[in-house]
N, C-alpha and C positions, 0 to 999 in steps of 0.2 A: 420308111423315112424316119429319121430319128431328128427328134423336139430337145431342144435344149431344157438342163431342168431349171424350173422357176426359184428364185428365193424367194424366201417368204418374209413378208410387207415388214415383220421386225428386223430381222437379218438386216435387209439393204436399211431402214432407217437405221440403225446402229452405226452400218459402215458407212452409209454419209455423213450422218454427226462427227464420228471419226478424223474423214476428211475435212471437213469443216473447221476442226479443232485444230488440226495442221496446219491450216493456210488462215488460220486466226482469225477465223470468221465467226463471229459468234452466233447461236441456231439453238432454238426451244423445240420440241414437241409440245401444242398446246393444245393438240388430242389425241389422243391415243387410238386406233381403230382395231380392226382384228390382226391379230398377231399373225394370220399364216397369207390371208386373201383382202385384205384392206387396201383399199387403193390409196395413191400418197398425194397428197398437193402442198406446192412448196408456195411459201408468201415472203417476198423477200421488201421487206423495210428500207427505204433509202434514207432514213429520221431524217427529211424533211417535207413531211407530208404527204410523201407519193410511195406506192408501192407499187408489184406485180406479183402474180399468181399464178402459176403451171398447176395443168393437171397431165398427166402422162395419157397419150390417145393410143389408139392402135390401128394403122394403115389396115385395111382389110383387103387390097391390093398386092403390097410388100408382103408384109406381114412384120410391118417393123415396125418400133415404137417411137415417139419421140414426146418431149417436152413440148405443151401447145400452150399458150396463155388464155388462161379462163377470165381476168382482169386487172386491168391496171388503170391508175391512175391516182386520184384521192384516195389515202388510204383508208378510211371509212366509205366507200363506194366498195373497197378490194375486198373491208373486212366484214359486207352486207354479201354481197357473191358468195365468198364461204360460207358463211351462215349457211344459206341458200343449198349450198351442197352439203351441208351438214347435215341439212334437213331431209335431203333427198336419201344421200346414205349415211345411215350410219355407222357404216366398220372404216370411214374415213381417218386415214392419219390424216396429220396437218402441222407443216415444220415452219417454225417461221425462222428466217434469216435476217437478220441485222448489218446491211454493208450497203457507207454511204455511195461507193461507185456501182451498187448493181450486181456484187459478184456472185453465184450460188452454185459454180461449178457443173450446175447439170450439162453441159456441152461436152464435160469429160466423159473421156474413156468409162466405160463399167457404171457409167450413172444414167445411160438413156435406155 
């Protein structure tokens, strides 16, 4: 049985950033985790007080991955959560996005 091969946790953060800069979304790296096996969770800003936060799960069923929400709401509630995982691990990326309608793309193609 042949496994698709993994990117590693810099690669895809680069190419989402990328994407992001396309569709004029503006997006930070406000930690950097391990470059090859870091796991990524995205914080998307609505600037007006609320946010949400994805972390990527993995069906152990499927075997497929998808975008899950770790928190949302207050954005100091979303930005106590991170902590929290930060604390747990740390080879954590952590991207935040900026966009007042919510947009962060992970629904596309090549980003779940």
């Amino acid at each position: 049985m042949a496994t698709e091969p993994r990117l590693t946790a810099d690669f895809w953060v680069r190419a989402y950033l990328a994407r992001l800069r396309l569709a004029n979304i503006p997006a930070y790296v406000t930690k950097r985790g391990d470059a090859t096996a870091g796991a990524v969770l995205v914080k998307c800003a609505t600037l007006d007080g609320q946010a949400r936060a994805w972390q990527r799960s993995f069906d152990l069923m499927t075997g497929n991955r998808a975008w899950v929400v770790l928190a949302e709401g207050d954005e100091a509630e979303v930005d106590q959560a991170i902590t929290r995982q930060k604390g747990f691990d740390p080879d954590l990326w952590v991207i935040e996005v900026e966009s007042r309608d919510g947009r962060t793309l992970l629904e596309e193609d090549g980003l779940t």
